[in-house]
C-alpha positions as CSV (number, residue, x, y, z in Angstrom):
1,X,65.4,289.6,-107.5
2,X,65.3,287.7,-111.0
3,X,64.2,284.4,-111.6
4,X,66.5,282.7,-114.1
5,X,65.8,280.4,-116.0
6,X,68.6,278.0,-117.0
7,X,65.5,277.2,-121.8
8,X,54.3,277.8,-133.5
9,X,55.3,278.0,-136.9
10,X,58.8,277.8,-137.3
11,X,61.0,278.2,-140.6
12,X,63.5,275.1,-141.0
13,X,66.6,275.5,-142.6
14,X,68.8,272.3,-143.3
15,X,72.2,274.4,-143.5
16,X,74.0,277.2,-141.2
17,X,73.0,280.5,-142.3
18,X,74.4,283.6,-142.5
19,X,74.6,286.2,-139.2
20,X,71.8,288.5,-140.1
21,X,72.2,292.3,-140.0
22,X,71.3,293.2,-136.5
23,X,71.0,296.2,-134.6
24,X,71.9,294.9,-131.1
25,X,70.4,298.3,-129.5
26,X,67.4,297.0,-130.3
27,X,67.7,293.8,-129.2
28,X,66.3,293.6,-125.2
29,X,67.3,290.4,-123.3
30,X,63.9,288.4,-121.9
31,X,64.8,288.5,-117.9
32,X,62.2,287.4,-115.9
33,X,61.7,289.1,-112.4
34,X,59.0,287.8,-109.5
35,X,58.5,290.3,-106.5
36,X,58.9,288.9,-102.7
37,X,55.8,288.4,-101.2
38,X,57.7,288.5,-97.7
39,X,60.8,290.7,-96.2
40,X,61.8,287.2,-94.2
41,X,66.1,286.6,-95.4
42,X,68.7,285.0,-94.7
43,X,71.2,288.0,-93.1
44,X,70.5,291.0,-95.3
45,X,68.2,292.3,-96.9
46,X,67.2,290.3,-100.7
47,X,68.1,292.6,-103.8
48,X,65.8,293.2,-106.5
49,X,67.8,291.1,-109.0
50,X,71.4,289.8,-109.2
51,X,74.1,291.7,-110.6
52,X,77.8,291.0,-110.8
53,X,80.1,288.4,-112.5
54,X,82.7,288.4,-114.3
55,X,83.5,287.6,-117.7
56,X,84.5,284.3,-118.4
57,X,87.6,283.1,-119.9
58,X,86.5,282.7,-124.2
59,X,84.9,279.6,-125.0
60,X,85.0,277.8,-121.3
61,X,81.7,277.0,-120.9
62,X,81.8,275.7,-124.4
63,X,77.9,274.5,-123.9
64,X,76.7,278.1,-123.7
65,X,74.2,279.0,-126.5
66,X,72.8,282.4,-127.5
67,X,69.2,282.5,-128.9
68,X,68.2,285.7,-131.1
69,X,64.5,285.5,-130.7
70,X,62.3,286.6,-133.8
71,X,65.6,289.3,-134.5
72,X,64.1,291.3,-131.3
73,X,65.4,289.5,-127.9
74,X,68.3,287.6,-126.4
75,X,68.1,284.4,-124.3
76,X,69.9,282.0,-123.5
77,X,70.2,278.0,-123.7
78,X,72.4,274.9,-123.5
79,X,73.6,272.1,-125.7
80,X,72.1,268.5,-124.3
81,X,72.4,266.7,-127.5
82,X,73.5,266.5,-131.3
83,X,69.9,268.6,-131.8
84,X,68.8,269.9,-129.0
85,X,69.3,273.1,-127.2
86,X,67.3,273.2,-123.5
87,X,65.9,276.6,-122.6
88,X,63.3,278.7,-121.3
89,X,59.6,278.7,-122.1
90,X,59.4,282.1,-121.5
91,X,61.2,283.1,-124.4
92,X,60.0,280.6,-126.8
93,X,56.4,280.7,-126.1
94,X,55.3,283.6,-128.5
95,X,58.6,283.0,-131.1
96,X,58.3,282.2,-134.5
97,X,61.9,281.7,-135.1
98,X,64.9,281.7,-133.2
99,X,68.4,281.7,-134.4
100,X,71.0,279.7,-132.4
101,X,74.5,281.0,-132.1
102,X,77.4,278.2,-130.4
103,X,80.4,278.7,-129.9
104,X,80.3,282.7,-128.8
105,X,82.1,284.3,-126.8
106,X,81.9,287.9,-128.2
107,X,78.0,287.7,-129.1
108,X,78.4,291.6,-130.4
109,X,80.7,290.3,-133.6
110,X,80.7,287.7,-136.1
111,X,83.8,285.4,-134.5
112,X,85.1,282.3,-136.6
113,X,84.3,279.7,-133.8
114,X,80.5,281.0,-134.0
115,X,78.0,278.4,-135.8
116,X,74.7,279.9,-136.4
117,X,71.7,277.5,-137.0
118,X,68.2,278.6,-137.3
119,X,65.5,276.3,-135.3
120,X,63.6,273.2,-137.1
121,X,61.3,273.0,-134.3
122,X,60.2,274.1,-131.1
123,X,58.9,272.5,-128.0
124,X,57.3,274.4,-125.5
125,X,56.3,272.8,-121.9
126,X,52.8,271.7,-122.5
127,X,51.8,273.3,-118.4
128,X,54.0,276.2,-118.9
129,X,52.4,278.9,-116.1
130,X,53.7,282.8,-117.5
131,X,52.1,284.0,-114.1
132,X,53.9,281.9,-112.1
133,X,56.8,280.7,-114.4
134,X,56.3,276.9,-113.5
135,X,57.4,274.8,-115.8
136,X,59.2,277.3,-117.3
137,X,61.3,274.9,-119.7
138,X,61.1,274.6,-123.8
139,X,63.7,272.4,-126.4
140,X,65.1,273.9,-129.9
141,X,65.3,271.6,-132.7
142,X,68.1,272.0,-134.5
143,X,68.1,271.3,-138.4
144,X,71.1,269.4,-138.5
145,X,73.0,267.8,-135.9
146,X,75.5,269.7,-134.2
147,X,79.3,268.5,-134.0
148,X,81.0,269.0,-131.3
149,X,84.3,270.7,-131.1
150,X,86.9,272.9,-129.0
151,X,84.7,275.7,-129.3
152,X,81.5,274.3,-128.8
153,X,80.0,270.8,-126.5
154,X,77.4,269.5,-124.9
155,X,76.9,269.2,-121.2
156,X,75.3,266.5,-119.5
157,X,71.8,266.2,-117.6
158,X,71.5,265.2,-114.3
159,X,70.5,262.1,-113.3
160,X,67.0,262.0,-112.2
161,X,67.9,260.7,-108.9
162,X,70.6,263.6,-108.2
163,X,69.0,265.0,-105.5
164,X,68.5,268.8,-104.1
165,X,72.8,269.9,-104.8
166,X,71.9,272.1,-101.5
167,X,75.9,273.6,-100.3
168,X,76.8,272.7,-104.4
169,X,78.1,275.4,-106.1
170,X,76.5,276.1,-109.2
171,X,77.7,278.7,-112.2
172,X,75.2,280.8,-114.1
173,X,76.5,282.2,-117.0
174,X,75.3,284.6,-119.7
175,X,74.9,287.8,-121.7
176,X,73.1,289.3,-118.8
177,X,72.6,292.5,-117.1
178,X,76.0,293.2,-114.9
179,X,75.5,296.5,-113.3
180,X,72.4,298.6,-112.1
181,X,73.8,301.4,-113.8
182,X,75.0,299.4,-117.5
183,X,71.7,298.4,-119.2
184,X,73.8,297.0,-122.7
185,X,74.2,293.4,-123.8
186,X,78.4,292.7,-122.7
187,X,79.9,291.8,-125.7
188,X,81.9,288.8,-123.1
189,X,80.1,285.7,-121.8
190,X,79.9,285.8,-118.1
191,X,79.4,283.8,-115.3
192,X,78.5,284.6,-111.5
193,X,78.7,281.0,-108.9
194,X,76.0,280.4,-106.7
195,X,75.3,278.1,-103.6
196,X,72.5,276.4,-104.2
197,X,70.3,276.1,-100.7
198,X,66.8,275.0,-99.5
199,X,63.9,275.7,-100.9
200,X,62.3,276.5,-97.8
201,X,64.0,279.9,-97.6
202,X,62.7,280.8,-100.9
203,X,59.6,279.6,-100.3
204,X,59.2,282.0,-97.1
205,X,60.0,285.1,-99.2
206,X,58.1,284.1,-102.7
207,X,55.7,281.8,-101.7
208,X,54.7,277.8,-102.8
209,X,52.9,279.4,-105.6
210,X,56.4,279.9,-107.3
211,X,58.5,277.9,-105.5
212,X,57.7,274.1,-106.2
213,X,59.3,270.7,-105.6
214,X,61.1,271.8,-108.7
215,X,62.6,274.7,-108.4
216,X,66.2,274.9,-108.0
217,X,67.2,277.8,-105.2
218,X,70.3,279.5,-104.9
219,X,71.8,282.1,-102.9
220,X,74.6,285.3,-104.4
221,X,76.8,286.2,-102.0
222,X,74.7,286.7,-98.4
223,X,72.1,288.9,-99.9
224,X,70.0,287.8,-102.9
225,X,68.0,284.8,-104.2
226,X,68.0,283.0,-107.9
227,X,65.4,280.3,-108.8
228,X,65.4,278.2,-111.6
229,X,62.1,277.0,-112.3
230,X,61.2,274.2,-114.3
């Protein structure tokens, strides 16, 4: 089971820069994973994390951003505006500078639609919990504004008053683990849909010490359980 998360002194830059020299099999992606506290489900029983998805088609979820944490880890974020990029406290919270890549498909090479940005500022969630992940939500500054193009957009926020999306299908999409057995970053973006469902079944199995009000819960196939805790 993996809860996913769909988002200091930091150097500013007022330019793209260059992609550094990387050695990607060193660089570990920042999954976050919470244990069941129950065996209750839905029909089967839940996996320990999600796994499948397929890649998706180059640059159609053109909002997609990668973050190279401190040259070490990979996460991932979304365009909301000209200069911000919404992601996870849980990989900003100890980072001293993250490099933003838009408009990747391949993440493993150097393409011509990339733009690569390093962060002005960050913003971490003032009550970010890392024991139980609430509030798990930061914003990357960028150092210039970002325009928009075929390659890369921003996607819109919900409205505050959109409701639960419970029987919605939502997309998660990412450089993520896609196998048990293959533990390497895919070079291809990929995406896995979800039906997003009631919190009450994920509070049965994890408890309203992770599950809150906001937390967004969705169900893979008949089997396992994604929150999206912010």
């Amino acid at each position: 089971m993996v809860v996913a998360i769909f988002f200091l002194t930091i150097l500013s830059f007022s330019s793209a820069l260059p992609a550094p020299r990387l050695s990607w099999d060193e660089i570990k992606r920042q999954h976050v994973y919470v244990d069941p506290i129950s065996n209750y489900t839905i029909s089967q029983p839940v996996d320990e994390r999600i796994i499948g998805g397929n890649e998706t088609e180059p640059h159609s979820i053109s909002y997609q951003v990668a973050l190279l944490v401190n040259g070490r880890s990979l996460c991932g974020g979304s365009l909301i505006s000209l200069n911000f990029v919404l992601t996870a406290a849980h990989c900003t919270i100890s980072a001293s500078y993250v490099e933003l890549v838009f408009g990747a498909h391949n993440i493993l090479v150097n393409e011509s639609t990339q733009l690569r940005v390093t962060s002005s500022s960050i913003i971490n969630h003032p009550d970010f919990n890392s024991s139980n992940y609430n509030n798990d939500i930061a914003l990357i500054k960028t150092p210039v504004p970002i325009v928009p193009n075929d390659h890369i957009k921003i996607i819109d926020l919900a409205p505050a008053d959109a409701g639960r999306y419970i029987e919605y299908i939502a997309t998660l999409s990412g450089w993520g683990t896609t196998s048990d057995s293959n533990s390497t970053i895919p070079s291809g973006l990929h995406e896995v849909r979800l039906l997003v469902i009631s919190n009450v079944y994920c509070e049965a199995i994890y408890g309203t010490d992770i599950v809150q009000p906001s937390t967004l819960c969705t169900q893979y196939g008949e089997r396992s359980f994604v929150l999206t805790v912010l």
